[in-house]
N, CA, C and O atoms as a GROMACS GRO file, in nm:
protein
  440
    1UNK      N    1  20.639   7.725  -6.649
    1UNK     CA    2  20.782   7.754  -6.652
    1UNK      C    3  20.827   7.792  -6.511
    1UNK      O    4  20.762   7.863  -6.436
    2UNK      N    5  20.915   7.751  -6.491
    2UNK     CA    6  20.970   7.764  -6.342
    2UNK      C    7  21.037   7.907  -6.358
    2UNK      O    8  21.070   7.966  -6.461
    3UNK      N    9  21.051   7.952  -6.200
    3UNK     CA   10  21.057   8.117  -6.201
    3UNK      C   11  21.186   8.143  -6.265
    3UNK      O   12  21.192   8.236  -6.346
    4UNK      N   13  21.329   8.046  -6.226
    4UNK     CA   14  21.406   8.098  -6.270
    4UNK      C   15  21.418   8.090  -6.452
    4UNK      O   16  21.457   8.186  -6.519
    5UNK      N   17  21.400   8.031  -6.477
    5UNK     CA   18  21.387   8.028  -6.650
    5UNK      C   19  21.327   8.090  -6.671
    5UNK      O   20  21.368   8.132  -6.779
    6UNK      N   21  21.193   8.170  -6.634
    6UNK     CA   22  21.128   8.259  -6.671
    6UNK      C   23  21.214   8.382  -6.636
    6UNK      O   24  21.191   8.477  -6.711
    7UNK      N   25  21.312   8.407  -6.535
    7UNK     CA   26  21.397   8.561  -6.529
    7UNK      C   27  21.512   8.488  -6.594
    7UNK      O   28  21.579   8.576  -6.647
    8UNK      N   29  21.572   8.365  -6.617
    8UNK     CA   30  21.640   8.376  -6.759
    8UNK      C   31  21.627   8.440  -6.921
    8UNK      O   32  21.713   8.492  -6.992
    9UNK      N   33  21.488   8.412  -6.946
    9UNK     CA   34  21.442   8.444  -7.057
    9UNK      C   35  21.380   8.559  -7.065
    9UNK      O   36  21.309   8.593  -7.159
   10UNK      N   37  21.410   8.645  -6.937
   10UNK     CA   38  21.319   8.798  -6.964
   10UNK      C   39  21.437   8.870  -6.995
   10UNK      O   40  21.437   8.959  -7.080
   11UNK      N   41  21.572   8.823  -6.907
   11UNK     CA   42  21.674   8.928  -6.914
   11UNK      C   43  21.782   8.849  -7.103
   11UNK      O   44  21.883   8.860  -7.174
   12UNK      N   45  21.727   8.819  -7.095
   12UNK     CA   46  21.801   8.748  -7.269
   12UNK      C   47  21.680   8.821  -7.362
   12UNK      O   48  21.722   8.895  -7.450
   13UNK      N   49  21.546   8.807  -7.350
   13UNK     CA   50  21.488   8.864  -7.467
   13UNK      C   51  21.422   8.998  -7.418
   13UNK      O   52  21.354   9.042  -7.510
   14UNK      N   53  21.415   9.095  -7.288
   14UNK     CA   54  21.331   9.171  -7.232
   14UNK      C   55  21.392   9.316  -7.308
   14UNK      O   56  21.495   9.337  -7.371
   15UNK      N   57  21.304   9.383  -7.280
   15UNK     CA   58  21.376   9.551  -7.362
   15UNK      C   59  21.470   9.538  -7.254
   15UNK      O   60  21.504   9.440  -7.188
   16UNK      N   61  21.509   9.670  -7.252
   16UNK     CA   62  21.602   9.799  -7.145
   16UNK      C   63  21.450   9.893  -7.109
   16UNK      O   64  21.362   9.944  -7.178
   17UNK      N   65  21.486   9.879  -6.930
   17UNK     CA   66  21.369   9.877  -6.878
   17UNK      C   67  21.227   9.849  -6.884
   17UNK      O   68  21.140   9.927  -6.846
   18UNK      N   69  21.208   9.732  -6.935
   18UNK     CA   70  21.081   9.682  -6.943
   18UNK      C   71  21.069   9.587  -6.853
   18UNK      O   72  21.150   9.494  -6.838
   19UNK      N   73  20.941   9.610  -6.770
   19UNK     CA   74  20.881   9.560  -6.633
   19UNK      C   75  20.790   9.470  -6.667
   19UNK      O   76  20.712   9.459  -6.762
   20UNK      N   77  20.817   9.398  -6.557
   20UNK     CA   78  20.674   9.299  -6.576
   20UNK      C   79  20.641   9.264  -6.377
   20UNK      O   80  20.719   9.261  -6.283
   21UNK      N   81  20.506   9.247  -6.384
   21UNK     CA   82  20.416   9.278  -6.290
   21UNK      C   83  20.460   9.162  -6.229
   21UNK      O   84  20.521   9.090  -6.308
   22UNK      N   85  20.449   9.111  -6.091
   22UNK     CA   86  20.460   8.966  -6.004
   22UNK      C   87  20.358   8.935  -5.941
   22UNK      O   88  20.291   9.038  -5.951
   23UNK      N   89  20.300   8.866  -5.883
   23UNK     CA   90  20.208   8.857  -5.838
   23UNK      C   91  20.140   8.873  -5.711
   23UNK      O   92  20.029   8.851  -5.663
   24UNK      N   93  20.295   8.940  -5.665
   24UNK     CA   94  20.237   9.010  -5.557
   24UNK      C   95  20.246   9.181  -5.602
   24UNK      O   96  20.316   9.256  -5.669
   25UNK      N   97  20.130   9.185  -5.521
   25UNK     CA   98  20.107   9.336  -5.558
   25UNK      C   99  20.176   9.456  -5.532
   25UNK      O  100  20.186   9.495  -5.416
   26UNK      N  101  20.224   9.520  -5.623
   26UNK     CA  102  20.352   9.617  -5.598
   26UNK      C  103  20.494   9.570  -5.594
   26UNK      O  104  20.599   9.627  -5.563
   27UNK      N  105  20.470   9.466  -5.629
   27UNK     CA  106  20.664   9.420  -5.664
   27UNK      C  107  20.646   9.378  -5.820
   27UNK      O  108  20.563   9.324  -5.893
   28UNK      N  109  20.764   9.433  -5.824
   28UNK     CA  110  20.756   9.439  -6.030
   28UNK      C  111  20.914   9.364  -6.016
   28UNK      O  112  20.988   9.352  -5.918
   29UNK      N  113  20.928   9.321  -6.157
   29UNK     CA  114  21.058   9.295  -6.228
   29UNK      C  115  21.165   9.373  -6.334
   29UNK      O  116  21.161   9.357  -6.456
   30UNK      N  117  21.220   9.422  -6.294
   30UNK     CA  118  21.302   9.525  -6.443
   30UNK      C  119  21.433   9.529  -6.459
   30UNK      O  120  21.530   9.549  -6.386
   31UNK      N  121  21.407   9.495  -6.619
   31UNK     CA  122  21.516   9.488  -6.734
   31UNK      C  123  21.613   9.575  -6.694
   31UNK      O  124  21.582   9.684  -6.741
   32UNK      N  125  21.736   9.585  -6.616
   32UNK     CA  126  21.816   9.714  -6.656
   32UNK      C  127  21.923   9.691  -6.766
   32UNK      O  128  21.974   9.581  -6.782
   33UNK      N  129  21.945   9.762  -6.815
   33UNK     CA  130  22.009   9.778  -6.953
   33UNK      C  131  22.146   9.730  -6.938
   33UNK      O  132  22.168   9.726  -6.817
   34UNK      N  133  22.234   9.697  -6.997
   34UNK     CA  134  22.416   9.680  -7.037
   34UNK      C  135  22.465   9.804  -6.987
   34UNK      O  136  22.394   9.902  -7.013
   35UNK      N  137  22.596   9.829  -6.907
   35UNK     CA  138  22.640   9.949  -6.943
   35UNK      C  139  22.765   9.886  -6.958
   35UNK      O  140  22.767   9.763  -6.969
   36UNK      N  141  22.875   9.954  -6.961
   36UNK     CA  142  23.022   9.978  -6.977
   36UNK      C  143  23.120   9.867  -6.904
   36UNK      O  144  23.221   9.816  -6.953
   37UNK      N  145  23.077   9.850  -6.804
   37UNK     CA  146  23.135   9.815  -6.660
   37UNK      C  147  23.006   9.628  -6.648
   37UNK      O  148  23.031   9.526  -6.583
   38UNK      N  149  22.918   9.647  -6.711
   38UNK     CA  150  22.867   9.485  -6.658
   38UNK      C  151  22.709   9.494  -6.770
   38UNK      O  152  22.653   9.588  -6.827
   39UNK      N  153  22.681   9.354  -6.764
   39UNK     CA  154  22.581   9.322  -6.877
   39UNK      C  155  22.456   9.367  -6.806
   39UNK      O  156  22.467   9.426  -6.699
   40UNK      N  157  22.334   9.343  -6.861
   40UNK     CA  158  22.218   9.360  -6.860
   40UNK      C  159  22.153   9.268  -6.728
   40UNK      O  160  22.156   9.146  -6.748
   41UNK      N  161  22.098   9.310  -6.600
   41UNK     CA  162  22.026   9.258  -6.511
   41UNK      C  163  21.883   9.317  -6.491
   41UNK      O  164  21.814   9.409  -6.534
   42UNK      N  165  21.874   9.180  -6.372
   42UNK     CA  166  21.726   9.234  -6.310
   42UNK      C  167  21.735   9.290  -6.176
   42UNK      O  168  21.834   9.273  -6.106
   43UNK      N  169  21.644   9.349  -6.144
   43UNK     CA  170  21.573   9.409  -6.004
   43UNK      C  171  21.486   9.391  -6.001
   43UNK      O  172  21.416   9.365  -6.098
   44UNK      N  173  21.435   9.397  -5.829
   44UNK     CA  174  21.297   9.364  -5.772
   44UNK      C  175  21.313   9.577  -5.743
   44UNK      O  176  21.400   9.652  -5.698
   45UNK      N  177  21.145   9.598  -5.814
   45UNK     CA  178  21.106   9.747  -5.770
   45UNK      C  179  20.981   9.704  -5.690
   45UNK      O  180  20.901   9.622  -5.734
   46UNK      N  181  20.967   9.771  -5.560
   46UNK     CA  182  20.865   9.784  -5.447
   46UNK      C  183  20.785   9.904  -5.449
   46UNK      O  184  20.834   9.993  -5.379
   47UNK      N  185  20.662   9.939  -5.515
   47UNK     CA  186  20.617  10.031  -5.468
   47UNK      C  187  20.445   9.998  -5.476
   47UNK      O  188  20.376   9.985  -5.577
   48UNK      N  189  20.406   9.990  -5.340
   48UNK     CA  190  20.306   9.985  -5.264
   48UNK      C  191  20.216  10.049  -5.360
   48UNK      O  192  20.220  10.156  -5.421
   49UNK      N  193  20.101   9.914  -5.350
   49UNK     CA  194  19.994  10.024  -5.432
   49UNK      C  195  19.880  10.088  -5.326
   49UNK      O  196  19.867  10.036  -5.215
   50UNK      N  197  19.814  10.181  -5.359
   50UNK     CA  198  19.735  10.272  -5.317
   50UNK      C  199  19.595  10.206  -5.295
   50UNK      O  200  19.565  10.092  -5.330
   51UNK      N  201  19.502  10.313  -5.219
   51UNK     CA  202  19.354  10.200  -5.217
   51UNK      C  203  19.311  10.226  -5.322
   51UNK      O  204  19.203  10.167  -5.332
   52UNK      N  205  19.350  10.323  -5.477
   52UNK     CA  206  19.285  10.362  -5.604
   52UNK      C  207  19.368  10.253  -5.725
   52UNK      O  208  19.371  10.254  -5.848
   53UNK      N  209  19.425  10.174  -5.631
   53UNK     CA  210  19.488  10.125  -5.727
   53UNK      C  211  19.635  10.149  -5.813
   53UNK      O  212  19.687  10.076  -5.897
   54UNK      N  213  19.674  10.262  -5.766
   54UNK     CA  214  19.786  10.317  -5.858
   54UNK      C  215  19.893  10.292  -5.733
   54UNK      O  216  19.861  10.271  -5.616
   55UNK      N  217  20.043  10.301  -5.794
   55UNK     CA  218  20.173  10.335  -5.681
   55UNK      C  219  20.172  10.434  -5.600
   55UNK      O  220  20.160  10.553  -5.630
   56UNK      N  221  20.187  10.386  -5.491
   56UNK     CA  222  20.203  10.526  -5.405
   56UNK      C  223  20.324  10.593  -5.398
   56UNK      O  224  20.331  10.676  -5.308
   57UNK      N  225  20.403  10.583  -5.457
   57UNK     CA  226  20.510  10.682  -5.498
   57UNK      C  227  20.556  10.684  -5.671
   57UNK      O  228  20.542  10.590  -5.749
   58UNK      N  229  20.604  10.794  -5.696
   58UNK     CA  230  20.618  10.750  -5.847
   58UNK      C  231  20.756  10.719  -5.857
   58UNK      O  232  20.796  10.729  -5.973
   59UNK      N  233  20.825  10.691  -5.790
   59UNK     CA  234  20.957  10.572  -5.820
   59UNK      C  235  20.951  10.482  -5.684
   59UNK      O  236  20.952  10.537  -5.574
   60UNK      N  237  20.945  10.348  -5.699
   60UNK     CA  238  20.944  10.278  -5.617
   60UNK      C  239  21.093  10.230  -5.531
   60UNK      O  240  21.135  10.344  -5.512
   61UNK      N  241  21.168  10.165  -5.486
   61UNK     CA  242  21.286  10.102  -5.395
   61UNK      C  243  21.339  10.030  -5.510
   61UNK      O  244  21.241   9.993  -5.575
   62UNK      N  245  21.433   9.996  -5.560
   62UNK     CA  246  21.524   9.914  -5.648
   62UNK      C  247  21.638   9.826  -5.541
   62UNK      O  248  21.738   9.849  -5.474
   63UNK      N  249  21.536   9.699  -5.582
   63UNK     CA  250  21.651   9.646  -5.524
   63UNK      C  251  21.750   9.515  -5.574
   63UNK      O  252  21.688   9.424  -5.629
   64UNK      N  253  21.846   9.502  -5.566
   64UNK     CA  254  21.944   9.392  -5.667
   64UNK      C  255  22.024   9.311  -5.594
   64UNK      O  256  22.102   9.231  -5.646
   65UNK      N  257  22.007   9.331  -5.455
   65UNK     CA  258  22.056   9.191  -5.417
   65UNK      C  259  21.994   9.156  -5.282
   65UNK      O  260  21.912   9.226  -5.222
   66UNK      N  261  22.055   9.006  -5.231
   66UNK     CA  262  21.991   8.966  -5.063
   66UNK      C  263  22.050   9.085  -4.998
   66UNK      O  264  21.963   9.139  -4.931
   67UNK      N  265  22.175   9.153  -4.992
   67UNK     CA  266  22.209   9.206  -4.858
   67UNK      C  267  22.118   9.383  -4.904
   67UNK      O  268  22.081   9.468  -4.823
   68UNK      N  269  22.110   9.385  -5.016
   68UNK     CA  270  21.958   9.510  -5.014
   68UNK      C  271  21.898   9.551  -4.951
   68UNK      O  272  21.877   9.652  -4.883
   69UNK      N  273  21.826   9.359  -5.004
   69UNK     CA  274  21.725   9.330  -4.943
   69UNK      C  275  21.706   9.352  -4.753
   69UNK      O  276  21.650   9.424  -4.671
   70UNK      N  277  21.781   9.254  -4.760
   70UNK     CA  278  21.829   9.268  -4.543
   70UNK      C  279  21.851   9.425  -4.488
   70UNK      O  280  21.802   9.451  -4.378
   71UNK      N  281  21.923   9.532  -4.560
   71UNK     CA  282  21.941   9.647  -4.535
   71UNK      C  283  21.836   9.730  -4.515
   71UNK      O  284  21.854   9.823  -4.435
   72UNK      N  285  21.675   9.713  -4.597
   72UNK     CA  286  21.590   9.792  -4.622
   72UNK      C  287  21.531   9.722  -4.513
   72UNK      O  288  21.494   9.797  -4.422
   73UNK      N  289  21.500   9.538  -4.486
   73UNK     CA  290  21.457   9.475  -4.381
   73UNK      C  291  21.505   9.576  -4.270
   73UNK      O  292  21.435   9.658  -4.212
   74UNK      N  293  21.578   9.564  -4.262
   74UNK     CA  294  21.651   9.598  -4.094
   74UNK      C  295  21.572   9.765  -4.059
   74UNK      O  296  21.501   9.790  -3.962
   75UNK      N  297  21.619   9.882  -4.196
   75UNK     CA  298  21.591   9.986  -4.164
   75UNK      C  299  21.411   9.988  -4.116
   75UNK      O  300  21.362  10.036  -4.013
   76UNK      N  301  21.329   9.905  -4.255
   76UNK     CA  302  21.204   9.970  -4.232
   76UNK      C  303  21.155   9.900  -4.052
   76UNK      O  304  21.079   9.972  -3.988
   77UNK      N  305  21.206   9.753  -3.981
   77UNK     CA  306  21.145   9.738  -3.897
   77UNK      C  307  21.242   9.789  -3.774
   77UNK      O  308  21.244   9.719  -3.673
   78UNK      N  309  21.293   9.864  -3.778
   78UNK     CA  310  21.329   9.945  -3.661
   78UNK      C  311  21.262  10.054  -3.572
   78UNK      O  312  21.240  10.168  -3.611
   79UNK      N  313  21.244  10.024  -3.495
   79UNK     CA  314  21.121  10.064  -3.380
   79UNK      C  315  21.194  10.274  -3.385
   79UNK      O  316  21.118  10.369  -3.366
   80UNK      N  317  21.327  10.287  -3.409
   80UNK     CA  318  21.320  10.390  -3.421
   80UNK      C  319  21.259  10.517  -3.541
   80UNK      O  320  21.210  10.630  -3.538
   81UNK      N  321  21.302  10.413  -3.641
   81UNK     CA  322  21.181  10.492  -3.782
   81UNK      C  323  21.041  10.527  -3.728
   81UNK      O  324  21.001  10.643  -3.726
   82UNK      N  325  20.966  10.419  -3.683
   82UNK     CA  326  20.859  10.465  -3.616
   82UNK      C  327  20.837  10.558  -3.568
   82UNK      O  328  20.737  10.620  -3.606
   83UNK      N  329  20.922  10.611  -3.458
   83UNK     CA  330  20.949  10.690  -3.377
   83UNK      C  331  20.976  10.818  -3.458
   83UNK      O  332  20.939  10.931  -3.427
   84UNK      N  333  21.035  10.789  -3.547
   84UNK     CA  334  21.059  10.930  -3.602
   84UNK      C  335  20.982  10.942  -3.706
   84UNK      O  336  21.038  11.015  -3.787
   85UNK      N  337  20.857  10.898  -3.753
   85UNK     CA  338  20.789  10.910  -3.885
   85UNK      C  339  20.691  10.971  -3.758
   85UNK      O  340  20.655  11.082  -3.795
   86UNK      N  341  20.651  10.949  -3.659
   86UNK     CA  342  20.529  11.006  -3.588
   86UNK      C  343  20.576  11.124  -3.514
   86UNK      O  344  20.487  11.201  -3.479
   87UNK      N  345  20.718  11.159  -3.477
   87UNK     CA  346  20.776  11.312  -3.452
   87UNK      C  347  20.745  11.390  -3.614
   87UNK      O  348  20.727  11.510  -3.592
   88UNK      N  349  20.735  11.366  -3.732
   88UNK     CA  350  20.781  11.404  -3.824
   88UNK      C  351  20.615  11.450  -3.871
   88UNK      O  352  20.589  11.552  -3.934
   89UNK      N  353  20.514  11.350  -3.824
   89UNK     CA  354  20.360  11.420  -3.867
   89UNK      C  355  20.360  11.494  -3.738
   89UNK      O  356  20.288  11.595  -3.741
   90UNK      N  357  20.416  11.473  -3.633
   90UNK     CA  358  20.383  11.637  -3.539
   90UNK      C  359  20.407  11.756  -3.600
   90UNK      O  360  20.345  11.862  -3.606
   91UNK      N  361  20.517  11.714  -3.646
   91UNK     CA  362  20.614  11.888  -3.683
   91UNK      C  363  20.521  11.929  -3.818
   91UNK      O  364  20.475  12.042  -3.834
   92UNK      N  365  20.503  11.820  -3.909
   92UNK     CA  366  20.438  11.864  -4.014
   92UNK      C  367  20.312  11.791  -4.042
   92UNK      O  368  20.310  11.690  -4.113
   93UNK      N  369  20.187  11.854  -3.976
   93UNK     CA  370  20.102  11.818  -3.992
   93UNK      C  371  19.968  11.811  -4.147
   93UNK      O  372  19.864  11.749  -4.171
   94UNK      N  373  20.048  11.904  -4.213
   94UNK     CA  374  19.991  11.949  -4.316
   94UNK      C  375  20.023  11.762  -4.400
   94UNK      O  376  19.923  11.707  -4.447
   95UNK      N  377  20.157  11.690  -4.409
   95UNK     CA  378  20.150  11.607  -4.484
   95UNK      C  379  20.042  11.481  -4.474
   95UNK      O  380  20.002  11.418  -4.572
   96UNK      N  381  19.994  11.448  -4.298
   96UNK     CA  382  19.870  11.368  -4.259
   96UNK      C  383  19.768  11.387  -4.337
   96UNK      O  384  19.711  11.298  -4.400
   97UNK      N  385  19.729  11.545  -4.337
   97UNK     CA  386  19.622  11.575  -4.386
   97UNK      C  387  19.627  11.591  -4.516
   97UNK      O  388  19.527  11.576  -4.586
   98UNK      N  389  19.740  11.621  -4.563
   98UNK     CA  390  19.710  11.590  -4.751
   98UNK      C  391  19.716  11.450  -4.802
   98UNK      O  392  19.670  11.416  -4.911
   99UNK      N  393  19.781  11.362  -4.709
   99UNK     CA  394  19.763  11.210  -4.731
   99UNK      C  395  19.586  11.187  -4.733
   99UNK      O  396  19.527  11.142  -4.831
  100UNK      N  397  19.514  11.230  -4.597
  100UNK     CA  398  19.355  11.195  -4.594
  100UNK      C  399  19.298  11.290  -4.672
  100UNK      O  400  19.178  11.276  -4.689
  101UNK      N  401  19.343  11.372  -4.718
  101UNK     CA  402  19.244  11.448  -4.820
  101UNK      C  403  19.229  11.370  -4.962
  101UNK      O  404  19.125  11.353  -5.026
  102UNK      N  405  19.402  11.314  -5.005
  102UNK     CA  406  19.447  11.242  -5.119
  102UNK      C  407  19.348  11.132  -5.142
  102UNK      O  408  19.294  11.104  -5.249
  103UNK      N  409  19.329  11.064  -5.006
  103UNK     CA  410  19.236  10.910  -5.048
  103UNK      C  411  19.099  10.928  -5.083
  103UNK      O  412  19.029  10.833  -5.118
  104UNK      N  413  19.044  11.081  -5.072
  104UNK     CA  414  18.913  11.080  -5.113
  104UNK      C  415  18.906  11.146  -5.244
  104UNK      O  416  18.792  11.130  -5.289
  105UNK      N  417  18.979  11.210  -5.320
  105UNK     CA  418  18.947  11.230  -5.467
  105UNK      C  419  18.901  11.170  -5.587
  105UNK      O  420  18.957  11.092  -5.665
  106UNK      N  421  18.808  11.211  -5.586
  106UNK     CA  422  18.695  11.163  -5.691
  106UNK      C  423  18.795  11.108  -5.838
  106UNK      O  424  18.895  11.168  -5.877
  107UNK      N  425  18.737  10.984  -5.902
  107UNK     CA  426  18.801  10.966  -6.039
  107UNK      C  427  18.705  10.956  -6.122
  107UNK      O  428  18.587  10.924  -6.117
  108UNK      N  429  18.813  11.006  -6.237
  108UNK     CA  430  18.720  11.046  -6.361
  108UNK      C  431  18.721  10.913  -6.463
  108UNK      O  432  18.817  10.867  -6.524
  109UNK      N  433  18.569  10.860  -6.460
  109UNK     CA  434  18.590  10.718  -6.562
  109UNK      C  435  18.603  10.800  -6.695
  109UNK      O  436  18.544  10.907  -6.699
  110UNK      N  437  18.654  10.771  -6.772
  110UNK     CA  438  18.692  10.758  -6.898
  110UNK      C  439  18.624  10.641  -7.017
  110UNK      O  440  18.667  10.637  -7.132
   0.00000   0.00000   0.00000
């Protein structure tokens, strides 16, 4: 089935918020519901998975259209974010180190 008939037929038969996985890793698809003001669409959600496998944040980026899209483009490759995500582990060093402490916690098989 070609992609778009396949997000035809998710947003005609899909719950209200029910996701489905893409095949790239960490971009999902989701149902948003009808409201008042406009019918039932989709979004692309971005959230990066971890080296354990899980999201690295527990709400990912929602995004619903190209110029979003281009907006989040533009912000994340701006040489000044950089700049200020590495002023930001100076000032607070404690978050580096709970990030490298985070990647080594043991999991519990089940």
């Amino acid at each position: 089935m070609e992609l778009t008939q396949t997000l035809k037929a998710f947003i005609e038969e899909g719950q209200d918020w029910e996701r489905k996985n893409t095949s790239v890793k960490g971009v999902s698809i989701i149902r948003l519901p009808a409201t008042k003001n406009r019918p039932a669409s989709l979004a692309i959600d971005i959230n990066p998975i971890g080296e354990h496998g899980l999201p690295m944040k527990k709400k990912g980026v929602m995004i619903m259209n190209a110029t979003e899209l281009a907006a989040f483009r533009a912000a994340f490759t701006n040489e000044k974010v950089d700049g200020l995500i590495k002023a930001l582990e100076e000032v607070l060093p404690e978050r580096k180190a709970a990030a490298a402490k985070s990647s080594k916690t043991d999991v519990v098989q089940i």
